[in-house]
C-alpha positions as CSV (number, residue, x, y, z in Angstrom):
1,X,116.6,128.4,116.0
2,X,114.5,124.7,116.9
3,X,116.1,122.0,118.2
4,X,114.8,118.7,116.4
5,X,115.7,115.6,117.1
6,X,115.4,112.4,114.7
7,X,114.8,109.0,116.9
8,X,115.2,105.7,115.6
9,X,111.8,104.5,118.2
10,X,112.3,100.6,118.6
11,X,109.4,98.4,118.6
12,X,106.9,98.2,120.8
13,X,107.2,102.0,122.5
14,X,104.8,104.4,122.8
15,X,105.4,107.5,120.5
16,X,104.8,109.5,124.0
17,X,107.1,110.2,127.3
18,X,103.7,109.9,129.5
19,X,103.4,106.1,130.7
20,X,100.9,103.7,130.1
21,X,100.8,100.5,132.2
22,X,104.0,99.2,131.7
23,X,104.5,100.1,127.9
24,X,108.1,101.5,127.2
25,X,108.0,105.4,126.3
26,X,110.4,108.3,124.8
27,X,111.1,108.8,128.2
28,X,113.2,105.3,128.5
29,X,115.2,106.8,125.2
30,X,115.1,110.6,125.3
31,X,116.3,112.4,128.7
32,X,114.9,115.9,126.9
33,X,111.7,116.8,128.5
34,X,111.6,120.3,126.8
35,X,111.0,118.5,123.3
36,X,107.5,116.6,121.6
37,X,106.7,114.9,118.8
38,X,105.8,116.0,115.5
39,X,103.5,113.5,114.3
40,X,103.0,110.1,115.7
41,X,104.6,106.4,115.0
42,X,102.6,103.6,115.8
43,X,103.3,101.2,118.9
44,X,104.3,98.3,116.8
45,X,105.7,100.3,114.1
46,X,109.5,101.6,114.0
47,X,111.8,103.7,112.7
48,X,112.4,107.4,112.2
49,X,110.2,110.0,114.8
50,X,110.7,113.6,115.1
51,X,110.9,115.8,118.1
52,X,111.4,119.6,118.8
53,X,111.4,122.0,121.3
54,X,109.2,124.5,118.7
55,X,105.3,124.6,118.4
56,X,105.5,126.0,114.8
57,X,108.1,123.5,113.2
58,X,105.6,120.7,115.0
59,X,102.4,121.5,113.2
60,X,104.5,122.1,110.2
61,X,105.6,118.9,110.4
62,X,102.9,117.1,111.6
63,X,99.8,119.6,109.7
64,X,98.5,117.3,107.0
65,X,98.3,120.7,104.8
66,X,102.0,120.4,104.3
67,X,102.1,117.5,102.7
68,X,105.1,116.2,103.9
69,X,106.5,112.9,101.8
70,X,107.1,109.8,104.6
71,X,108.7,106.7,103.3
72,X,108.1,103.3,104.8
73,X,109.9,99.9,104.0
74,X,107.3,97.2,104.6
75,X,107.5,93.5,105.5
76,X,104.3,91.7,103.8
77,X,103.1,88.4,104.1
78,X,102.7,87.3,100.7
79,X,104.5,88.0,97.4
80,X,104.5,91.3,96.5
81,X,104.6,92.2,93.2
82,X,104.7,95.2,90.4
83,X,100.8,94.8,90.1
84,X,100.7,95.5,94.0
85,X,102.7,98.8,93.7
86,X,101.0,99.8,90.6
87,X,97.5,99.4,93.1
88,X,98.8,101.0,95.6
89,X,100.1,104.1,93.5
90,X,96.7,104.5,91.9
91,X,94.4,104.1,95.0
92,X,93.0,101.7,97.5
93,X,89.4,101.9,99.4
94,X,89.7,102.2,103.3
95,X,87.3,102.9,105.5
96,X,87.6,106.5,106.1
97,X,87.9,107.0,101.8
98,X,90.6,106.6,99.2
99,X,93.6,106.4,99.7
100,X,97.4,106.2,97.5
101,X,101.3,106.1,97.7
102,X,103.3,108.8,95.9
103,X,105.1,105.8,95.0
104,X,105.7,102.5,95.3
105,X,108.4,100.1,94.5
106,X,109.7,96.5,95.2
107,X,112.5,96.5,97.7
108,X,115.3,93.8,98.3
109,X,115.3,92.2,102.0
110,X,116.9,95.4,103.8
111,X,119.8,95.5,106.0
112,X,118.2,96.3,109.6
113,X,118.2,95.7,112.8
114,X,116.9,92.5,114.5
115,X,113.7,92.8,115.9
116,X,112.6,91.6,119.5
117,X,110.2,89.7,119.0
118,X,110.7,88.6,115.4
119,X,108.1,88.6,112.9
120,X,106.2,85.4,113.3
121,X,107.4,83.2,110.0
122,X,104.5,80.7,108.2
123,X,106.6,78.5,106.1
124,X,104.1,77.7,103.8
125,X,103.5,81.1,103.2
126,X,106.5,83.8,101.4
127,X,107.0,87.2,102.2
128,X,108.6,90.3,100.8
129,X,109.6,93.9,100.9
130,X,107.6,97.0,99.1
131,X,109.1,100.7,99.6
132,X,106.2,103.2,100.0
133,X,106.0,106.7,100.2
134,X,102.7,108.7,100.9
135,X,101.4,112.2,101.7
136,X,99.4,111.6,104.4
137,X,99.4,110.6,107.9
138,X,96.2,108.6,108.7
139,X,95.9,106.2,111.6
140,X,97.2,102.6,110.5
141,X,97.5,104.0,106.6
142,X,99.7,101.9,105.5
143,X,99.3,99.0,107.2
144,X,95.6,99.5,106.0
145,X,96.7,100.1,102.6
146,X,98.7,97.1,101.9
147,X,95.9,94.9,103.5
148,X,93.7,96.3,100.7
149,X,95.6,94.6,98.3
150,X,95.9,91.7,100.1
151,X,99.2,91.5,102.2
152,X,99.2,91.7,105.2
153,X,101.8,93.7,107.2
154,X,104.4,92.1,109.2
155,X,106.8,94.4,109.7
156,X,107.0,98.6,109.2
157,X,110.0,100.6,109.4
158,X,109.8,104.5,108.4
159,X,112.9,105.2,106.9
160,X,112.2,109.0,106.0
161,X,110.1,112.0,106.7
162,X,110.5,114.7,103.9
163,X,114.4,115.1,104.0
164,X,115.4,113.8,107.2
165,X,116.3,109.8,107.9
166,X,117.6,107.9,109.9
167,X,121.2,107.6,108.3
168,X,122.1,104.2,110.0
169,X,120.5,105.4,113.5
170,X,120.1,102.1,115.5
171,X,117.2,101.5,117.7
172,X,116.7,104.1,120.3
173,X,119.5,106.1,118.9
174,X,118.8,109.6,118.0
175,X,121.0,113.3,117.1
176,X,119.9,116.1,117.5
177,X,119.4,119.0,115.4
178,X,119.7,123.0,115.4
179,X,117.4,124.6,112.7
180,X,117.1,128.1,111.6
181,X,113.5,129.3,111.0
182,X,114.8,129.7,107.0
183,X,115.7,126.3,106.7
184,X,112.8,125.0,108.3
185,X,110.4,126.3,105.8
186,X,113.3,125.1,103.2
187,X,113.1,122.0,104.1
188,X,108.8,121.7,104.6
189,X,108.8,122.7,101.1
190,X,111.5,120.9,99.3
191,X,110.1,118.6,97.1
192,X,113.5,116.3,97.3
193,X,114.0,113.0,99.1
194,X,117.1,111.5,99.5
195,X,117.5,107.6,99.3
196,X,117.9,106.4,102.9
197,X,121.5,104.9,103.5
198,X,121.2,101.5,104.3
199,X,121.6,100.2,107.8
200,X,124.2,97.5,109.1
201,X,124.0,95.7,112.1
202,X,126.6,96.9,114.4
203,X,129.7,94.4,115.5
């Protein structure tokens, strides 16, 4: 049996419990110190991180060999359109080779959280929302992806990680988790992936 835990990790905390000048940590969220995580989120990223207490169920989740599907919803500066997905799906040039989404799709303005800071807003300039879901776990990939195509990040939320999301976890929430070894390998190997429910502001 693993424990996992699923963390909604605001913005603007390391994906680590060590500290780091005065950068906010796991440790300000999660008082487990018997868990790590499996994979990585970026600093200014957010959304869904996994932790568990089991070396295996880690590199499963985190070994790019696995291939497990991670879904991001993506705030660009610009206005995405079916032309962008369609690039994305069939392959962009980065710097460390090609790369493309499983899938990509416009995405109506989502219900989340407000973030602290906001997103800085040019008013001469739109911006939109594209849900993408790749295979691999590169530094910056998608952030690097949709600059290839010309817009620009401004905001990245992962909503899923094969079939576990965040199931209207607010920032810094989290639940934990008991799984048997069968339904880990299950679960590495399903090829399904639920639709994230969306999330409402709480009050």
């Amino acid at each position: 049996m693993a424990k996992l835990l699923i963390l909604n990790k605001p913005f603007q905390v390391l994906s680590q419990f060590t500290t780091d000048a005065d950068k906010q940590t796991l440790a300000d969220y999660i008082p487990d110190n018997k868990v790590y995580p499996a994979g990585r989120l970026d600093f200014d990223s957010e959304g869904l991180l996994l932790l568990t207490d089991n070396g295996q169920l880690q590199a499963k989740i985190s070994d790019p060999r696995y291939k497990l599907t991670k879904t991001y919803w993506v705030q660009v500066e610009g206005e995405a359109t079916q032309e962008h997905c369609d690039q994305l799906c069939c392959g962009v040039e980065l710097k460390d080779g090609p790369a493309a989404a499983l899938s990509a799709k416009l995405l109506p303005a989502p219900q989340l959280w407000d973030r602290n800071p906001p997103i800085r807003v040019r008013q001469s300039i739109p911006d939109s929302w594209i849900e993408i879901t790749i295979a691999e776990g590169r530094n910056r990939q998608v952030r690097r992806m949709t600059a290839a195509v010309n817009l620009p990040t401004l905001r990245l939320v992962r909503t899923q990680v094969g079939d576990w999301g965040l199931d209207g976890l607010q920032p810094g929430e989290y639940r934990q988790l008991e799984v048997p070894s069968a339904q880990q390998s299950r679960k590495l190997q399903s090829g399904r992936k639920s639709r994230p429910k969306p999330f409402r502001k709480p009050g």
